[in-house]
C-alpha positions in Angstrom: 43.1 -36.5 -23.3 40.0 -34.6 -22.3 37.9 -33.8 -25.7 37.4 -30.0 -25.9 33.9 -29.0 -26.8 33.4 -27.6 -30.2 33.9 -23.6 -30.3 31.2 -21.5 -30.4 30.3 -19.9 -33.2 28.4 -17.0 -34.2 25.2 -18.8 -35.5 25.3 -20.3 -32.6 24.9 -17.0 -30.7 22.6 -16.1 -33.0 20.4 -19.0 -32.9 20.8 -18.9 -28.9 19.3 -15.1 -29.2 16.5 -16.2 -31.3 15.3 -18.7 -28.6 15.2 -16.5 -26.3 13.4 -13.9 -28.4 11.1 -16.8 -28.4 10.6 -17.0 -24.7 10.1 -13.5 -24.2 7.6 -13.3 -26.5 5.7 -15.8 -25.9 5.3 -15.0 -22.5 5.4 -17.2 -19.2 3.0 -19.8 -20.3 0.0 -20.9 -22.0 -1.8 -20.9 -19.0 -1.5 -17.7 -17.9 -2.3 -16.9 -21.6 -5.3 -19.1 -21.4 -6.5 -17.2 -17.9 -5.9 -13.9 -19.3 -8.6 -14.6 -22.1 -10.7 -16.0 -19.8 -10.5 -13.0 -18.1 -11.7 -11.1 -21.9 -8.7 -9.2 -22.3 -5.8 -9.2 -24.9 -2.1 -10.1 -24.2 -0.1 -7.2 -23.5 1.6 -8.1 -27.1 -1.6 -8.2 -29.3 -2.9 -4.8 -27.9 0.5 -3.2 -29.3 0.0 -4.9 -32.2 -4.3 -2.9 -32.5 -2.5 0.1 -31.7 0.2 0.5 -34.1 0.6 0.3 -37.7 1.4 -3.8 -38.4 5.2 -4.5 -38.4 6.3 -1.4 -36.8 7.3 -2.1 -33.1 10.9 -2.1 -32.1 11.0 -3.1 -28.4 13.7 -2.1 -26.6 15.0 -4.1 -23.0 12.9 -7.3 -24.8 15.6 -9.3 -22.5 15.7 -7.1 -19.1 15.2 -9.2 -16.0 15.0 -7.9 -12.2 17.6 -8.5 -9.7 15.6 -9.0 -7.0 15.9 -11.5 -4.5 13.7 -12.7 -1.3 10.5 -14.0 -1.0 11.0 -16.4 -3.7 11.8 -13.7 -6.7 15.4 -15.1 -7.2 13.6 -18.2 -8.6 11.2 -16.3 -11.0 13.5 -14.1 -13.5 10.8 -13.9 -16.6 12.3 -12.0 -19.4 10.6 -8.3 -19.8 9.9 -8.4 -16.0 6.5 -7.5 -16.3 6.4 -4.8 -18.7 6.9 -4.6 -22.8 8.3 -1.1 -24.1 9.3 0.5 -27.5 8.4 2.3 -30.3 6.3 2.2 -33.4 4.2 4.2 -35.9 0.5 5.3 -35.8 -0.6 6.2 -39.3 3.2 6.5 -40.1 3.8 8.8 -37.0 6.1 7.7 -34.4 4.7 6.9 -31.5 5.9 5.4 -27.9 4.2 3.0 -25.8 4.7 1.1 -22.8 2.2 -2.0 -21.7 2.3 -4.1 -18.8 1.8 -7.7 -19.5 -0.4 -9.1 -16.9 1.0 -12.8 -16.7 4.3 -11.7 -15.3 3.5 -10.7 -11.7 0.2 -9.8 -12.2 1.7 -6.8 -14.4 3.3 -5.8 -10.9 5.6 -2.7 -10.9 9.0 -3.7 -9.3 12.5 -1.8 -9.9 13.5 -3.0 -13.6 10.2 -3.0 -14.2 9.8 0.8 -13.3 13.2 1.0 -14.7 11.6 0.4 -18.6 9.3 2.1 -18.1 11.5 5.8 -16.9 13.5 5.3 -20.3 10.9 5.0 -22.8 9.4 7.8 -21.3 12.8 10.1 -21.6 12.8 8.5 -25.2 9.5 9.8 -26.0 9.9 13.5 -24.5 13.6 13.7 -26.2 12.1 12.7 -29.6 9.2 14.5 -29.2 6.1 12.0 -29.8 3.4 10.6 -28.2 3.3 8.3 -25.1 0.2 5.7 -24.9 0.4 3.8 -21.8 -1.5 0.6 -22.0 -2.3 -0.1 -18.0 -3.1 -3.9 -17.0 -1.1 -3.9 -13.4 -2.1 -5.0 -10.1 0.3 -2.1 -8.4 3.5 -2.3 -6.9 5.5 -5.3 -6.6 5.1 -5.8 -3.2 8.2 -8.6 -2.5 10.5 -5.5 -3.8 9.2 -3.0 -1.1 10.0 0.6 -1.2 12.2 0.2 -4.4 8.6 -0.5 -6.0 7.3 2.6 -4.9 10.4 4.7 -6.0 9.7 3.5 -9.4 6.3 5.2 -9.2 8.1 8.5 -8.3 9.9 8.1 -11.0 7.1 7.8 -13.5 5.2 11.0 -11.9 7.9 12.9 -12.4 8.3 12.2 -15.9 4.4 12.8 -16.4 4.5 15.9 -15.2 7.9 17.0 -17.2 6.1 15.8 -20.0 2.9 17.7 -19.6 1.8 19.7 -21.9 5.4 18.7 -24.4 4.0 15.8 -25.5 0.2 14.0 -26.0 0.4 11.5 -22.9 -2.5 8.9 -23.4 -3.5 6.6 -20.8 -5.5 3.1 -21.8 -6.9 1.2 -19.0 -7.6 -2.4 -19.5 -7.8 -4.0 -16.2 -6.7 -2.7 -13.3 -5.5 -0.5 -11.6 -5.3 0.8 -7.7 -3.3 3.0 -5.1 -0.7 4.6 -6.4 -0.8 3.6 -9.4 -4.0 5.4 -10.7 -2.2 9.0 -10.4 -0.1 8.3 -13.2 -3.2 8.4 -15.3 -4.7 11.1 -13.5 -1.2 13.5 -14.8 -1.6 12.7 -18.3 -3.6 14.1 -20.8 -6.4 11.6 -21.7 -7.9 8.1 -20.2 -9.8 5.5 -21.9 -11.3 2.6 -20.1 -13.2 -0.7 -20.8 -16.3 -1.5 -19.1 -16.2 -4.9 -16.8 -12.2 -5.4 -17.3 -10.9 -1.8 -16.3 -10.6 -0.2 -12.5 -9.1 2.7 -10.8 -9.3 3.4 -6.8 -6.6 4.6 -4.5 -8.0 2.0 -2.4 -10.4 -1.1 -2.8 -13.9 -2.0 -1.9 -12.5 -4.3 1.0 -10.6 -1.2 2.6 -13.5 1.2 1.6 -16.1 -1.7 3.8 -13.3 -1.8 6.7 -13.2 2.0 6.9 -16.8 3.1 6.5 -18.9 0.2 6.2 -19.9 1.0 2.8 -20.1 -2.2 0.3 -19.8 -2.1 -3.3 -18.1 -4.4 -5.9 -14.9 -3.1 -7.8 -17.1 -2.2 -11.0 -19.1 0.2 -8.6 -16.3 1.6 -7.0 -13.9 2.3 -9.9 -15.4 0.9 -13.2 -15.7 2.6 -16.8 -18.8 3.7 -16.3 -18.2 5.4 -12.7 -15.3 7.4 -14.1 -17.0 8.3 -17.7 -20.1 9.3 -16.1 -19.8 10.3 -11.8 -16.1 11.4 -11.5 -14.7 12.9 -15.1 -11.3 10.5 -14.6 -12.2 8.6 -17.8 -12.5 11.2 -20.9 -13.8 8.0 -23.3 -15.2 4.4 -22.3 -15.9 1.4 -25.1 -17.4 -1.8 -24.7 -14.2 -4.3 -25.5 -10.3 -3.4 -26.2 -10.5 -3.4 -30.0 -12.9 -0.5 -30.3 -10.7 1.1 -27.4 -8.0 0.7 -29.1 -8.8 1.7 -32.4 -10.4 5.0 -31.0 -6.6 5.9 -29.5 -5.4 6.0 -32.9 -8.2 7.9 -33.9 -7.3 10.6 -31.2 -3.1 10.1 -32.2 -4.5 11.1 -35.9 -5.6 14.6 -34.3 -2.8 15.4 -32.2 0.9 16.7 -33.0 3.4 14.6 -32.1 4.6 17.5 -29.7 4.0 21.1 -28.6 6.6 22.4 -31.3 4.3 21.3 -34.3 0.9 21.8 -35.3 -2.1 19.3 -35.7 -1.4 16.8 -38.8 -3.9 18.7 -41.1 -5.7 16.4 -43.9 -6.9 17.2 -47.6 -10.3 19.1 -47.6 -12.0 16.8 -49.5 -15.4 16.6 -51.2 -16.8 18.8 -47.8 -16.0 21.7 -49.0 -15.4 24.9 -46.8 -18.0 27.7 -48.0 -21.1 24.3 -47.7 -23.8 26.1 -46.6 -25.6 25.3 -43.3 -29.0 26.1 -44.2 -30.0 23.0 -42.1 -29.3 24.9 -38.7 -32.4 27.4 -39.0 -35.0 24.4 -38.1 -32.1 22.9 -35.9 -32.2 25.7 -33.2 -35.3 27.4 -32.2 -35.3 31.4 -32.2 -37.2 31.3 -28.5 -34.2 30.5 -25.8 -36.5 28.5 -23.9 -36.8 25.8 -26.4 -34.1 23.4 -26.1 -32.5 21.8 -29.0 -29.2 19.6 -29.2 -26.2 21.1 -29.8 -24.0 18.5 -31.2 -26.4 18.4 -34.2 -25.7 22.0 -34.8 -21.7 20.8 -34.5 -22.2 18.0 -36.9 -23.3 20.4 -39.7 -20.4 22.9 -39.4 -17.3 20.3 -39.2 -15.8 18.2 -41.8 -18.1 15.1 -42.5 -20.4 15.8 -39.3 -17.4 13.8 -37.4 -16.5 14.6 -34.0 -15.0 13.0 -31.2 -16.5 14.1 -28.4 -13.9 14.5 -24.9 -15.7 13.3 -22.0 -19.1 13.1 -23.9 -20.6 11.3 -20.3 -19.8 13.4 -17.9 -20.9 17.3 -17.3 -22.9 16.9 -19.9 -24.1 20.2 -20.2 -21.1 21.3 -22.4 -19.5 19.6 -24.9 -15.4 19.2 -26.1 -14.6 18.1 -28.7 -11.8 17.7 -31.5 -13.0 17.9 -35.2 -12.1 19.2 -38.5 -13.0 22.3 -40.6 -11.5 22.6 -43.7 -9.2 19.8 -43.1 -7.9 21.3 -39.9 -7.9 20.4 -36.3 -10.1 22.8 -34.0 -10.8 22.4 -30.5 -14.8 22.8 -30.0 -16.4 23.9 -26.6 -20.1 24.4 -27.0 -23.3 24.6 -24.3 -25.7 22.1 -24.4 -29.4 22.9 -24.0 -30.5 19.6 -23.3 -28.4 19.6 -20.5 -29.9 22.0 -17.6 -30.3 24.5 -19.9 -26.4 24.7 -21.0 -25.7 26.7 -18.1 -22.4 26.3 -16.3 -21.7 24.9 -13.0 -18.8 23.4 -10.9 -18.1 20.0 -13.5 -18.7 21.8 -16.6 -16.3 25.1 -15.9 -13.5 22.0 -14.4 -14.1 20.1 -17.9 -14.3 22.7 -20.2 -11.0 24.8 -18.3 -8.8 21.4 -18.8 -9.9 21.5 -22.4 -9.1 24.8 -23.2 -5.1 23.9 -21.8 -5.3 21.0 -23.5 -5.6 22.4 -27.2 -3.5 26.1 -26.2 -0.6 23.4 -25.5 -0.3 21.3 -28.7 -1.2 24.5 -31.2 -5.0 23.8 -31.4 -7.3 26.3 -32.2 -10.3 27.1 -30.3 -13.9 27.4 -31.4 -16.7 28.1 -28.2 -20.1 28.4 -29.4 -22.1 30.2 -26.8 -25.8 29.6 -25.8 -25.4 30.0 -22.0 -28.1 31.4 -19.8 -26.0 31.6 -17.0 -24.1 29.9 -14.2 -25.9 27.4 -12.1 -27.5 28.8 -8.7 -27.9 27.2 -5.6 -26.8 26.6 -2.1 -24.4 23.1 -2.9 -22.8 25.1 -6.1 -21.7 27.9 -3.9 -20.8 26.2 -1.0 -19.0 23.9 -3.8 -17.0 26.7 -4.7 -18.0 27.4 -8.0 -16.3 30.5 -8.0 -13.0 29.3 -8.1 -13.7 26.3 -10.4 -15.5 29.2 -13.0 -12.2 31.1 -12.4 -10.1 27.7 -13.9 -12.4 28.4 -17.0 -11.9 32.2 -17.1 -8.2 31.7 -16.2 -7.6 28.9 -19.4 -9.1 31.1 -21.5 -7.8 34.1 -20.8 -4.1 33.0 -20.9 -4.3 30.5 -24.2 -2.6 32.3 -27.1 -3.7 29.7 -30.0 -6.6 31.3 -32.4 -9.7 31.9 -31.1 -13.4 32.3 -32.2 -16.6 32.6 -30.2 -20.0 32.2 -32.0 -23.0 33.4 -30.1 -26.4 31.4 -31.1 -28.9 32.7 -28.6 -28.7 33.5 -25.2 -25.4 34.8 -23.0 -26.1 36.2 -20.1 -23.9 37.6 -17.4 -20.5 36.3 -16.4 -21.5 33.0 -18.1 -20.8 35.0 -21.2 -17.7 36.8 -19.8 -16.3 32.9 -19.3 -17.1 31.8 -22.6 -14.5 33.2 -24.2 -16.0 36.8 -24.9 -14.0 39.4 -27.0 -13.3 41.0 -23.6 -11.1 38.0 -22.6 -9.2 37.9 -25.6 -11.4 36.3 -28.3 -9.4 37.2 -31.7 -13.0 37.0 -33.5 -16.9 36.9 -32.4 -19.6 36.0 -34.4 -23.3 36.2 -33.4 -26.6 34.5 -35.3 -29.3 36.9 -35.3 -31.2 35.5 -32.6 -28.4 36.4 -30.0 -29.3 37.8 -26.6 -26.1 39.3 -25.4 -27.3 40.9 -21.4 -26.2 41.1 -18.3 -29.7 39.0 -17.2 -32.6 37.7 -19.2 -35.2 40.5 -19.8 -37.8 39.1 -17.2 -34.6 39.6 -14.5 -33.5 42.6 -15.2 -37.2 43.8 -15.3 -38.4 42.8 -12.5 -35.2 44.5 -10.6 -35.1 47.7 -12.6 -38.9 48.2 -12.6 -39.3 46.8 -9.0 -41.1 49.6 -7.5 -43.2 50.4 -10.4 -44.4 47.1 -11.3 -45.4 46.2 -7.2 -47.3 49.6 -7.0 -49.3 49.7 -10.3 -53.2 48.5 -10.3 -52.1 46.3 -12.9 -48.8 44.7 -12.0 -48.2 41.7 -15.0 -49.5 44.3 -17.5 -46.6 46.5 -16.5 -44.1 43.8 -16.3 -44.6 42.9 -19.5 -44.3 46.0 -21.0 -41.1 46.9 -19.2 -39.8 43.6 -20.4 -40.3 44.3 -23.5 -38.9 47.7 -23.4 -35.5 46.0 -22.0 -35.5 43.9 -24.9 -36.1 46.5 -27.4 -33.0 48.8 -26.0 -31.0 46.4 -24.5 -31.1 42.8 -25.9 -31.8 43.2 -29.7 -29.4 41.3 -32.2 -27.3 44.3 -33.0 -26.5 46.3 -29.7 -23.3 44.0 -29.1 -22.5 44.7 -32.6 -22.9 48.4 -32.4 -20.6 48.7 -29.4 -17.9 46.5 -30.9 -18.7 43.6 -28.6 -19.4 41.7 -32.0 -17.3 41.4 -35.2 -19.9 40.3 -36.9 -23.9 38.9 -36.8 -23.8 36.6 -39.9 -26.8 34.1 -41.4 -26.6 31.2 -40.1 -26.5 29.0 -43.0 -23.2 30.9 -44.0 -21.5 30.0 -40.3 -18.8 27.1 -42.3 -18.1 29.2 -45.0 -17.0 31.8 -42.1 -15.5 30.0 -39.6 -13.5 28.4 -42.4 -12.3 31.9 -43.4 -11.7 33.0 -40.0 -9.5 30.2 -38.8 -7.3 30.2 -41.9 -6.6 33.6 -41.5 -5.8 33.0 -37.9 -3.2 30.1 -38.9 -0.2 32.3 -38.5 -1.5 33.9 -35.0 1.7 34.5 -32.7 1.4 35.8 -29.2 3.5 36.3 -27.0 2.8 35.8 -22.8 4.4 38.1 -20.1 7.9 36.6 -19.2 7.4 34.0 -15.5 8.2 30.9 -14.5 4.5 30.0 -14.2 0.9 31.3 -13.4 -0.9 30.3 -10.4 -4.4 29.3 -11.8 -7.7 28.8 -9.4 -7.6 26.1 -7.3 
């Protein structure tokens, strides 16, 4: 008689499930462990574990395997195909992420892969939190063919139904090219790592066979080329930890959705009425002097901290998300030590995304305004800097969140207009008392009012002068904004915390309400 084999039990199950835990966790090998170090990047697993609070990941699909066959795939079934998704905490907020895990197909998207990926995303939209990708892929899994590229549908889709419902964060640690690089594009924010992170729709073998043109990858589509040339990277960092460590930095100033407003923290021992008496030597009362602006910004937040949204590219104004009082505000501010803080093509695209940014997740906005201008020029026009300054004009004027303008010197023309004037909706403007609110600067507008006068006197600088200084006496003195109701306020400028403070917590309850439609159809 044939001897049965024992019956299984449930601690043998159990144990069974464990091993295989195991094996999915551990990941294909220790060689392809050993290569990705070699490579100077983290496993898929130990970048979750930088980004989350320590014991807080559930997984979910730990044991999903594709069920593809063909070209050799039938023999290669790793567990988590490619891809480890699930949930955690950030600073004891919920947050979801997703991270492709480079040994398994070279972090290769395929149709379970993809598959992951489409429900943690409906996870994180139906519980309303945050979505960090961490991106370490070499695209789609070609073996699988068009099912591969489905699976990127899929995940566009989702980015854009979750636009604007929930903070989507993109984290690019190696790389990442075609198709693949638009899902980053639709989110909200991208970090990168210099030397282990790319993104190109295509690669510097296709770009040499096209147009001759040779460049490495890093030249192409590194950190630096995205910070800095193109404005697809909003922050770069020098190795994964630092990255990493930043994202939850940016998680701490979000809201987990568009429903809630920014976690705000205890004010502390900075306390809201400081005085700024610092900022009187910090910018000069003569326009043409130029002076750096995020010093100025470092004495009115919390703690001088800010972090700065795209701090290397159009450089000439500056976003960023700080504190006052213990509260999140959304900071856009000209920079004079960037061509003169006026406003071209790259600053008005930067500065418009920035403004939707913080009107969707219930961020208020604070523009301080030192702008002579919009930037002239043949390649600006022809550039279309009309429209892009429209994307600026348009963000404002349809964000309902609070909103304060500050005014330090110069605003001239529809510079000033765009930056969030009171005639656009501003709920409160503040000036210093070296403001020059005008349609031009007073050696403009002299030489165009006075034309005639000035070309036929004897003495034509002498009269130029004079009528420039009559303009400034009528038309550009600190108070005529003020006395036309243009200005709430002109304040002294060591008292600008103390009333900003004030301001934005009496703004904290704004409602406003947008005309009923389906959608606006902003510049293009």
């Amino acid at each position: 008689m044939t001897e049965q084999p024992p019956p299984v039990t449930a601690a043998v199950r159990v144990a069974e499930l464990h091993v295989l835990r195991e094996q999915a966790r551990l990941g294909p090998s220790e060689k392809a462990t050993e290569a990705q170090r070699a490579k100077g990047k983290l496993t898929a697993r130990e970048r979750i574990d930088l980004l989350l609070d320590p014991d807080s990941f559930h997984e979910v699909e730990q044991l999903r395997r594709h069920r593809a066959v063909g070209f050799g795939l039938e023999a290669k079934k790793p567990y988590t195909d490619g891809v480890i998704t699930g949930w955690g905490t950030v600073e004891g907020r919920t947050v979801f992420v997703y991270a492709h895990d480079f040994r398994i197909f070279g972090g290769a998207l395929g149709e379970a892969h993809a598959t992951k990926i489409h429900k943690i995303m409906d996870m994180a939209i139906a519980a309303g939190a945050p979505l960090v990708s961490l991106n370490d892929g070499a695209g789609a899994r070609i073996q699988e063919g068009v099912s591969a590229l489905a699976g990127y549908g899929g995940i566009f889709q989702r980015n854009t139904r979750a636009s604007g419902v929930i903070p989507q964060i993109s984290v690019m640690l190696g790389p990442c090219a075609g198709g693949a690089a638009y899902s980053p594009a639709l989110t909200d924010f991208v970090f990168m790592v210099r030397e282990t992170s790319q993104m190109f729709i295509t690669g510097p073998d296709v770009v040499q066979a096209v147009t001759g043109e040779e460049i490495t990858q890093n030249g192409l589509g590194g950190a630096d080329v995205h910070a800095g040339v193109s404005g697809v990277s909003h922050f770069v960092h020098d190795d994964e930890e630092t990255c990493l460590a930043e994202v939850r930095y940016l998680i701490s100033l979000l809201p987990s959705n568009n429903r809630e407003m920014p976690p705000p923290l205890p004010p502390g021992d900075d306390p809201a009425d400081r005085r700024t008496d610092v900022l009187l030597d910090l910018v000069p009362a003569d326009g043409n002097r130029p002076y750096d602006m995020r010093k100025v910004l470092e004495e009115i937040v919390d703690h001088g901290d800010l972090l700065e949204v795209h701090e290397h590219w159009a450089r000439n104004i500056i976003c960023a998300l700080a504190r006052i009082d213990g509260r999140v505000v959304g900071i856009l501010a000209n920079q004079p030590q960037f061509l003169a803080g006026v406003l071209d093509i790259e600053a008005s695209e930067k500065a418009a995304r920035f403004v939707q940014l913080c009107d969707a997740f219930n961020i208020p906005l604070l523009t301080l305004v030192d702008v002579p201008g919009f930037l002239p020029g043949v390649s600006q026009e022809h550039g279309g800097i009309i429209r892009h300054g429209a994307k600026l004009l348009y963000a404002y004027c349809n964000a309902t969140v609070p909103r304060i303008s500050l005014i330090l010197r110069k605003a001239y023309g529809g510079a000033y207009i765009v930056m969030d004037s009171q005639s656009i909706g501003a709920d409160l403007t503040y000036a210093w008392p070296t403001n020059e609110i005008a349609v031009m600067g007073a050696e403009g507008a002299a030489n165009v009012i006075f034309r005639r006068e000035i070309a036929g006197s004897d003495h034509p600088e002498a009269v130029r002068a004079e009528k420039i200084a009559a303009y400034k006496s009528e038309l550009m003195h600190p108070y005529y904004a003020a006395e036309r109701g243009l200005v709430d306020d002109v304040i002294d400028p060591a008292e600008t915390r103390k009333v900003l403070a004030a301001a934005l917590a009496m703004l904290r309850t704004k409602h406003a309400d947008l005309p009923s439609r389906k959608h606006g159809n902003p510049p293009q």
